[in-house]
C-alpha positions as CSV (number, residue, x, y, z in Angstrom):
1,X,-23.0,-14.0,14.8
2,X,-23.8,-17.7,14.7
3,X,-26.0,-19.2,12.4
4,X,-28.9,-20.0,14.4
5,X,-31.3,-20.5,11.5
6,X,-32.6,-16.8,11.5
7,X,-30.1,-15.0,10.0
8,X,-27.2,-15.2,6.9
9,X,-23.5,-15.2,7.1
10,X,-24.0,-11.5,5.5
11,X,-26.9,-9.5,6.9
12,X,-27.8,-5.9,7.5
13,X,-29.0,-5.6,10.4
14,X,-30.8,-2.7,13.0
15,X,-28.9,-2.0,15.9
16,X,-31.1,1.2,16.7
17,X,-32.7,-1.0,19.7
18,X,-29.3,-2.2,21.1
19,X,-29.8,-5.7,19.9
20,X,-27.0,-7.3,18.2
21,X,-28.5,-10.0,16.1
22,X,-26.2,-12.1,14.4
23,X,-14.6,-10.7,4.7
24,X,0.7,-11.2,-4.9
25,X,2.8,-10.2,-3.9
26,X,2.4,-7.1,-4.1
27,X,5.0,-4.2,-4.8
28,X,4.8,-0.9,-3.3
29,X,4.6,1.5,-5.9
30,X,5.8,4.2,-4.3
31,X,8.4,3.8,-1.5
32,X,8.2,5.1,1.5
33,X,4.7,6.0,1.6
34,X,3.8,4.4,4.3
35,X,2.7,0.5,4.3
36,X,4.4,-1.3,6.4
37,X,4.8,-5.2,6.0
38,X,7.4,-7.7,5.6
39,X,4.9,-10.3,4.2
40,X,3.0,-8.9,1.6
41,X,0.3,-11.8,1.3
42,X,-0.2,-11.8,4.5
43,X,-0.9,-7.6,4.3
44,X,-3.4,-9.1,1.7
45,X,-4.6,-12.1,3.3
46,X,-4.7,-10.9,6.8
47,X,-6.8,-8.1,6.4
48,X,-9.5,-9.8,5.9
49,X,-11.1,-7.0,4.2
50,X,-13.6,-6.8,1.5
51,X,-13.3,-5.7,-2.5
52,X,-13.0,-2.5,-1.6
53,X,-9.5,-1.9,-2.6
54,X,-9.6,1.9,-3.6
55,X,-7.3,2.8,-0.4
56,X,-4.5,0.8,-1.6
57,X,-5.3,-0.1,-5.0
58,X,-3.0,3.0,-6.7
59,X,-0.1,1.8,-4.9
60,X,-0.1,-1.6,-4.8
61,X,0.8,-3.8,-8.1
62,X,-0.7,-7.1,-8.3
63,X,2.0,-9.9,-9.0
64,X,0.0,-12.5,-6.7
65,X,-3.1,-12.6,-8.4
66,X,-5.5,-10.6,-9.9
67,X,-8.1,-11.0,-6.7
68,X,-4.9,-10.1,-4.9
69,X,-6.2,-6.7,-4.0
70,X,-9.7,-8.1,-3.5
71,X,-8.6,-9.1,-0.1
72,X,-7.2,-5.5,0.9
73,X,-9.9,-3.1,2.5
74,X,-10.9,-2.9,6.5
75,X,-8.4,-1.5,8.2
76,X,-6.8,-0.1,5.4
77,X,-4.5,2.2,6.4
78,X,-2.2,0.0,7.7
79,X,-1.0,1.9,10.5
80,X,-1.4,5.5,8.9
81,X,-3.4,7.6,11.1
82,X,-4.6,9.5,7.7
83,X,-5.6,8.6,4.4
84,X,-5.3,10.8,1.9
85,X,-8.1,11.8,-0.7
86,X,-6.8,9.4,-3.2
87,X,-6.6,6.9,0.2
88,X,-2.8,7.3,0.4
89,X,-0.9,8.6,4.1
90,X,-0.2,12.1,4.3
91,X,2.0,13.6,6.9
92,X,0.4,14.9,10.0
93,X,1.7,17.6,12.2
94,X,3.0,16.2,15.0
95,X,5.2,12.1,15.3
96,X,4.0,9.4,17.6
97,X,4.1,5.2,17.2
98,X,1.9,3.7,15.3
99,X,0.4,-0.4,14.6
100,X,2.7,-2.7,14.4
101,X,0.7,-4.0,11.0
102,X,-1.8,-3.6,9.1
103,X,-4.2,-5.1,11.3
104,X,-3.6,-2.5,14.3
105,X,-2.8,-5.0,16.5
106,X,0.8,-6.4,17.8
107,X,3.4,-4.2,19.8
108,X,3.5,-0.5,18.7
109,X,6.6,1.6,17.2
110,X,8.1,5.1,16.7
111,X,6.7,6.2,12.9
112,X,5.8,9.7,11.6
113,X,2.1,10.7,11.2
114,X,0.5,9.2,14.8
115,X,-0.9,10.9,17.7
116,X,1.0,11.1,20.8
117,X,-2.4,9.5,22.6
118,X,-1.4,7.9,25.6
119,X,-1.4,4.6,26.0
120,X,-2.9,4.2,28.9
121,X,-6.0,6.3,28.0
122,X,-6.6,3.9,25.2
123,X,-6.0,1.2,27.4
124,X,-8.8,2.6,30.1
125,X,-11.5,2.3,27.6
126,X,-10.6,-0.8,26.4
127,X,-10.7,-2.7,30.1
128,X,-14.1,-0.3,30.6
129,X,-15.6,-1.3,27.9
130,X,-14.8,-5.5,28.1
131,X,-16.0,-8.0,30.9
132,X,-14.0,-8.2,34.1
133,X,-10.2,-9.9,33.4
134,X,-6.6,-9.9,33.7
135,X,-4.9,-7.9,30.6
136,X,-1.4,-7.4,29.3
137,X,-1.2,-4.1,27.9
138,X,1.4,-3.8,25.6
139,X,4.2,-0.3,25.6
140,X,1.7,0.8,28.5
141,X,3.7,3.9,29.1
142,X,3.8,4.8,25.4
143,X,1.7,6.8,23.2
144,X,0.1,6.5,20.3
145,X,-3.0,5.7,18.8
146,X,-4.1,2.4,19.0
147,X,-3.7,-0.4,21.9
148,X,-2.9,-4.1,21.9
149,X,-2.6,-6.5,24.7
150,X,-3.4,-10.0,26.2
151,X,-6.9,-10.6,27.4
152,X,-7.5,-13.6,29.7
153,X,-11.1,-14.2,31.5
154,X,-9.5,-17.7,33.0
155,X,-10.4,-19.3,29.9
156,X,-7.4,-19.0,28.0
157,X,-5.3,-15.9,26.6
158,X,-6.4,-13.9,23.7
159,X,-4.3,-11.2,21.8
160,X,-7.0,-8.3,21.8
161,X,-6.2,-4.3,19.5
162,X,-7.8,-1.3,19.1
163,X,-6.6,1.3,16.4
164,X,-8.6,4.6,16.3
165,X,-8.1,6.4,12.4
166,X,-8.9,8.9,10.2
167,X,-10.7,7.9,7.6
168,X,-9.6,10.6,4.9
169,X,-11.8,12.7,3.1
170,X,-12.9,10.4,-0.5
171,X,-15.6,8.6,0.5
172,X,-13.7,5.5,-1.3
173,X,-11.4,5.5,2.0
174,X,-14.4,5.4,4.3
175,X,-17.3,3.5,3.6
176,X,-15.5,0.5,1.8
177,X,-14.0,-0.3,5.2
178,X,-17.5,-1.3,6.8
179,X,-19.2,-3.0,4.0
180,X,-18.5,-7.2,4.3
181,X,-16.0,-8.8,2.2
182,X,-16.4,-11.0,-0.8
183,X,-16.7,-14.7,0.2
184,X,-15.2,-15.6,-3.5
185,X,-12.1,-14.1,-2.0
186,X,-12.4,-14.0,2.0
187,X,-13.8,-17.0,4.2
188,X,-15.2,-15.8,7.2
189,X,-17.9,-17.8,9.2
190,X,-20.6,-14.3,9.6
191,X,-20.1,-10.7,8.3
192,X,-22.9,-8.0,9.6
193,X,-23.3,-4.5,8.3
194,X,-25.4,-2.1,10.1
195,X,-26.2,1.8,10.6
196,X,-26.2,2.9,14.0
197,X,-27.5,5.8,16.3
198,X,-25.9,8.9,15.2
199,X,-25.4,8.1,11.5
200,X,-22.6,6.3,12.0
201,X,-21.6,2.5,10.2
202,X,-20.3,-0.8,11.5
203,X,-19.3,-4.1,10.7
204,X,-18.7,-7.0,12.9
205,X,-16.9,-10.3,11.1
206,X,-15.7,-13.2,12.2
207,X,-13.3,-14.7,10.1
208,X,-9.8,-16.3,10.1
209,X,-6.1,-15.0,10.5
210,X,-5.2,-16.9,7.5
211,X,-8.0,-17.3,4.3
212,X,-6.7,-20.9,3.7
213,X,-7.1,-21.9,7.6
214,X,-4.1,-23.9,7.4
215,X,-3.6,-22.4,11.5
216,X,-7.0,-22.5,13.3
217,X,-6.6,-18.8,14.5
218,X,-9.6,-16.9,14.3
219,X,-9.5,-13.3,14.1
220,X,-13.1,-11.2,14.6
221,X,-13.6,-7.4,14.0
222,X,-15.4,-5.0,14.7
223,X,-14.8,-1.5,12.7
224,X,-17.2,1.3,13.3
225,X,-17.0,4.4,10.8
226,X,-18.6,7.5,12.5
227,X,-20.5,9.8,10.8
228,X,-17.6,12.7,11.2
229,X,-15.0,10.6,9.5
230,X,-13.4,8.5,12.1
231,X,-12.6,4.9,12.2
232,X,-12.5,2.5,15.0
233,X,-11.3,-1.0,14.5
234,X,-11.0,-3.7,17.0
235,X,-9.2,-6.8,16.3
236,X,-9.4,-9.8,18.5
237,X,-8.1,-13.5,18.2
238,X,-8.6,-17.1,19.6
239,X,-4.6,-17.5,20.7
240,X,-2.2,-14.9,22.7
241,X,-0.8,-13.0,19.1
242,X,-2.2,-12.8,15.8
243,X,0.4,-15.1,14.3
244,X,3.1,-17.7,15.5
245,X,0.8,-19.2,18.7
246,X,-1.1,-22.3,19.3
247,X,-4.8,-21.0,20.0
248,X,-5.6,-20.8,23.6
249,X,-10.0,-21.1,22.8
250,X,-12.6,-22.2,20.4
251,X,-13.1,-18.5,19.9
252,X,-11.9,-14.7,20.2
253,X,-13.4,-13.7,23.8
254,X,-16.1,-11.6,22.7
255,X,-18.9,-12.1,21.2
256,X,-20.5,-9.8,18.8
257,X,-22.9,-8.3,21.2
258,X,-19.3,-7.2,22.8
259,X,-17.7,-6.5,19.9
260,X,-20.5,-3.8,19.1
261,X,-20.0,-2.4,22.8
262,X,-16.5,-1.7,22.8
263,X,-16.3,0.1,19.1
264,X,-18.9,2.1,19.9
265,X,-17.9,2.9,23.4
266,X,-17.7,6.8,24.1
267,X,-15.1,6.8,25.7
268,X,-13.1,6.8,22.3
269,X,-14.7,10.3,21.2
270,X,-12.4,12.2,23.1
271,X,-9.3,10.4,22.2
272,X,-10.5,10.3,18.4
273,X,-10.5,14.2,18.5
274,X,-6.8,14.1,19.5
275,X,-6.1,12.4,16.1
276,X,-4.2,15.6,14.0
277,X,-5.6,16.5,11.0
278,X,-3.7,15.8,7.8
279,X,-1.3,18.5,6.0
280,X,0.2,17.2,2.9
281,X,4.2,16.8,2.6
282,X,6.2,20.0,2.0
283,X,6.1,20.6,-1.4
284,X,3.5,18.2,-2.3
285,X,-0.5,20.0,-3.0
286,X,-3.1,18.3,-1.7
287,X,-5.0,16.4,-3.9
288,X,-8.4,17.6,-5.5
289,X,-10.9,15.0,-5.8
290,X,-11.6,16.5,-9.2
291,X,-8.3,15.6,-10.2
292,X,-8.1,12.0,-9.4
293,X,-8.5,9.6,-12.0
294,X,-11.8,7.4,-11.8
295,X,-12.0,3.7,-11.9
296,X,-14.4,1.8,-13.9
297,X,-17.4,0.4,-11.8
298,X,-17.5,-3.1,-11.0
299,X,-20.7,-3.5,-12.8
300,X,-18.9,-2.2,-15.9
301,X,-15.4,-4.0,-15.0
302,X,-17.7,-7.9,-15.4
303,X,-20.0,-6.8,-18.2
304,X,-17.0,-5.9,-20.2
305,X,-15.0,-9.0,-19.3
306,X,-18.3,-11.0,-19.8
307,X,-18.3,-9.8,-23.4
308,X,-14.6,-11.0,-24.1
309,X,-14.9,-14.3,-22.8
310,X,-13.8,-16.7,-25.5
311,X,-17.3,-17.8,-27.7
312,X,-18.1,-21.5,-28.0
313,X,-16.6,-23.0,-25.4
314,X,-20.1,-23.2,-23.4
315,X,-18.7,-20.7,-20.9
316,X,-21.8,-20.4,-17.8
317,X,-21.3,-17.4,-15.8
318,X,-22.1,-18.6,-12.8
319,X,-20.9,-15.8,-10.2
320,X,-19.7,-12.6,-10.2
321,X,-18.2,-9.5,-7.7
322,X,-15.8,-6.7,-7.8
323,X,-15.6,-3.7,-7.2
324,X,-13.8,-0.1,-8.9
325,X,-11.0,-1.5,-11.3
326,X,-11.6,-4.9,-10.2
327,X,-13.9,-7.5,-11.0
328,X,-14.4,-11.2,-11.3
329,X,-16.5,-14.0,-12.9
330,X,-16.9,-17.5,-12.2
331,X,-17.6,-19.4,-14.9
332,X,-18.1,-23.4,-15.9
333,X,-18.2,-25.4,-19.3
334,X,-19.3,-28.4,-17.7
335,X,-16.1,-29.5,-16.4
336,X,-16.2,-27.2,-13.2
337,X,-16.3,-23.5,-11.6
338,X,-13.1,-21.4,-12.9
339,X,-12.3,-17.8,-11.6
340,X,-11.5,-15.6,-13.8
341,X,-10.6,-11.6,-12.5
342,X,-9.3,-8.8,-13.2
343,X,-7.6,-6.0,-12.3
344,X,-7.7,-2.4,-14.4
345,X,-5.2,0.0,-14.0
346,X,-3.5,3.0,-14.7
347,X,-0.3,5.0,-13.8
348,X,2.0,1.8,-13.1
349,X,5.2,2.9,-15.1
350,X,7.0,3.3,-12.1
351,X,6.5,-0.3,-11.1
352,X,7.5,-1.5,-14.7
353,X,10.6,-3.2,-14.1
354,X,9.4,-4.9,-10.9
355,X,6.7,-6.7,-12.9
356,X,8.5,-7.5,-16.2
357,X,12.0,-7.4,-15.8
358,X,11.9,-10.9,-15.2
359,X,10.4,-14.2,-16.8
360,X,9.6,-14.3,-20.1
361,X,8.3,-11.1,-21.4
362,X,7.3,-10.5,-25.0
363,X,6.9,-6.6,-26.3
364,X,4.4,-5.9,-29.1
365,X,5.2,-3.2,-31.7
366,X,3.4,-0.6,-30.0
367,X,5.6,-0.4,-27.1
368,X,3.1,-2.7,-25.0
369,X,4.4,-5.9,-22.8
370,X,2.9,-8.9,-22.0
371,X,3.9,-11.6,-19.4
372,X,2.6,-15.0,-19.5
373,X,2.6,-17.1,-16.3
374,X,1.3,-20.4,-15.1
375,X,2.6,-21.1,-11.4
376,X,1.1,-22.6,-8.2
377,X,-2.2,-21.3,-6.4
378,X,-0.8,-19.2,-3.4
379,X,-4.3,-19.2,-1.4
380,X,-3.7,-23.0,-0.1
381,X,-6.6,-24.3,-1.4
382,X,-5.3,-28.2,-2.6
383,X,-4.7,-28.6,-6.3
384,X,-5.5,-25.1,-7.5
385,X,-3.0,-23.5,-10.2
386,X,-3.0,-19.9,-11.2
387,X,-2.5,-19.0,-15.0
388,X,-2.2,-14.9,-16.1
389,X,-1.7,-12.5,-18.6
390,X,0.3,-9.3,-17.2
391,X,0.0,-6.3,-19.7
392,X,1.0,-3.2,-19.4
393,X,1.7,0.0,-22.1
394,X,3.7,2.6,-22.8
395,X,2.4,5.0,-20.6
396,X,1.8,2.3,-17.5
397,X,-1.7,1.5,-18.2
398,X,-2.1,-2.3,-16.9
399,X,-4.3,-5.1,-17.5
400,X,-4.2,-8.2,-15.7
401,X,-6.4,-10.9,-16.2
402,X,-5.9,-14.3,-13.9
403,X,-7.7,-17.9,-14.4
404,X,-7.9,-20.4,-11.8
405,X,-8.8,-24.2,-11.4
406,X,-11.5,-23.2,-8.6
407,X,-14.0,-21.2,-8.0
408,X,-12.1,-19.5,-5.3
409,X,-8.2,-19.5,-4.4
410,X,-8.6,-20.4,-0.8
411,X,-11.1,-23.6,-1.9
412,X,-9.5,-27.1,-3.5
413,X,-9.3,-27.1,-7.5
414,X,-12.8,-28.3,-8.9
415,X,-10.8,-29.1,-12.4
416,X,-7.6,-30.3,-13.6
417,X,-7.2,-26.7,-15.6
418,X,-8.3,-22.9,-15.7
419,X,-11.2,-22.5,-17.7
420,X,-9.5,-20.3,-19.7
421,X,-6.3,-20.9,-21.5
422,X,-3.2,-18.2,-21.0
423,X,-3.6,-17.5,-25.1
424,X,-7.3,-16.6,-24.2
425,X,-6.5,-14.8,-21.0
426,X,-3.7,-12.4,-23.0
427,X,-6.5,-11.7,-26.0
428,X,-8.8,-10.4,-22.9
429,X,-5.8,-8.2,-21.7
430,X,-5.2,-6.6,-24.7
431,X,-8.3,-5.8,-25.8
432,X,-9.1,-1.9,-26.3
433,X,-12.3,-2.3,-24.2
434,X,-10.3,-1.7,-21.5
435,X,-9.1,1.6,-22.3
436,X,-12.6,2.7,-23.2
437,X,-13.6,1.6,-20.1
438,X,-11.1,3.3,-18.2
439,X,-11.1,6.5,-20.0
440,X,-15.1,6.7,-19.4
441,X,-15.6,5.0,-16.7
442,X,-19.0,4.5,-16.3
């Protein structure tokens, strides 16, 4: 999807006539549920995903950020095969290997929860569905369900994945992964949405391995989620591995045109059907989508933090984004563009001690504690410093509000300071709005 002058970096676009016209840490908060990375910015980072954080959002616990989770959506699962109703993985019935990451690509390993697909199947639609070249197919006598390799058409190597998935039943875990990530939080160079023959979705981006591009490693992806619930994601890169290798090419070997072939391939239909279907743990009911607590709409999310903003400071809202639980403003006085976001959430008392047992914490009489922090952007953009307010009461119902020196973390600082001043930021925290807004979230 190059800009050639006739189309955005973020189109829709009809793909009914076959042409292909061309976006913290963070603390688990429930172990052993099944994400699996040793880097958790990079789980954040790298998954160049959009705002649509509702997969992960209830188990993860922002600490890097509060557009930390802005960056988690496509692909999710992070090497589940199933995501629950509430977007969490549920045990299947039967054990296989799964992604080595979140990004269903790299070498593939024993887990719970994966089809037994073999590998070679996988592998067989992949090389049928890509021009003519030499591949490495990695644990090519394994099973599974996904497929990673080395792709070379003589003009240099590229590390090349396919993960197939279930998408879970919410429609939080389904469509968010095809829908084209914030650029306030994600760089990418062209993100594409599209429906497609047989009521399926897809989305084809070409972005980066790392948001601040400090290694030139692209990554572009293709997911397409099929009308039945199924997800197919394709990952490809510019350099033989997703991280840790000099880039072989300009760019990933396939173009978007190609990129739209292979997801869409049929040959995955078959395997796809292999995938089990879900059964919650022993002991554990399967959760109603009645029963899951609701997350204020983004729209509601920035017109509430709109109206706490501090008054006469000349405050210009001059972007906005977000999405359930999340949102964001940029703002400027004048003196340059400041993010300002935040994240809205509850059930976080098991998390407690991981986010303020440390630094210097003040509790108010109520039972309710606050954490003020000023600290180093972790995005790389040059300059940028990150202040927050971290609140969270008795009953583990967190606010977090961050300010930045930019109007996004990845970008240089546009001002010497946040917009916004961590006295300011803690007043928006604590304000009862919140728990208005989360108890009706509409």
């Amino acid at each position: 999807m190059p800009h050639n002058g006739e189309h955005g970096p973020h189109d829709e676009l009809d793909l009914t006539n076959g042409r292909f016209e061309e976006e913290l840490g963070a603390v688990m908060r429930h172990t052993g549920e099944g994400f699996a990375a040793d880097d958790r910015r990079e789980l954040v980072s790298g998954g160049l995903a959009r705002g649509r954080r509702r997969l992960v959002r209830r188990r993860l616990a922002v600490t890097g950020g509060a557009l930390a989770l802005a960056a988690i959506g496509v692909g999710g699962v992070y090497g589940g095969s199933v995501l629950g109703a509430d977007g969490g993985p549920e045990q299947v019935s039967v054990a296989g290997p799964k992604p080595g990451d979140g990004n269903a690509s790299g070498k593939v390993e024993q887990v719970k929860g994966m089809a037994e697909i073999p590998v070679a199947d996988l592998a067989a639609v992949l090389k049928a569905n890509t021009p003519a070249g030499d591949w490495q197919i990695d644990n090519l006598g394994g099973t599974g369900q996904a497929v990673s390799g080395i792709y070379d058409d003589g003009k240099g190597k590229a590390a090349v994945s396919v993960g197939l998935y279930r998408a879970g039943e919410s429609k939080e875990s389904s469509i968010g992964q095809v829908i084209c990530p914030d650029k306030a939080v994600v760089p990418y160079d062209a993100c594409q949405t599209a429906q497609v023959p047989g009521g399926g979705r897809l989305m084809v981006l070409q972005g980066y391995e790392y948001p601040d591009k400090r290694e030139p490693t692209k990554n572009w992806r293709a997911v397409l989620l099929t009308r039945d619930g199924f997800l197919v994601d394709v990952s490809e890169y510019n350099a033989p591995a997703e991280k840790g290798a000099a880039i072989s090419r300009e760019n990933p070997p396939f173009g978007p045109a190609q990129l739209k072939t292979l997801v869409m391939a049929d040959g995955w239909r078959p395997l796809l059907k292999r995938i089990p279907v879900p059964v919650p743990p022993k002991g554990k009911p399967t959760p109603s989508k009645a029963g899951l607590p609701q997350e204020p709409s983004a729209a509601a999310v920035q017109a509430t933090l709109r109206s706490l903003l501090p008054k006469g400071k000349g405050l210009k809202v001059v972007d906005k984004g977000g999405d359930g639980g999340y949102g964001y403003l940029v703002v400027n006085d004048g003196k340059g563009k400041s993010l300002v976001g935040i994240n809205v959430q509850r059930g976080f008392n098991d998390v407690r001690d991981q986010l303020f047992g440390s630094g210097d914490v003040q509790t108010l009489p109520d039972g309710t504690v606050v954490k003020l922090e000023k600290r180093p952007g972790e995005k790389g953009g040059e300059g940028v410093v990150w202040w927050s307010a971290d609140t969270m009461t008795r009953d583990g119902f967190r606010v977090v509000v961050s300010s930045f020196n930019t109007a996004a973390q990845h970008e240089a600082a546009t001002r010497a300071e946040p917009a916004l001043t961590t006295e300011e930021l803690k007043t928006i925290a604590l304000s009862p709005k919140w728990r208005q807004l989360s108890d009706d979230p509409r």
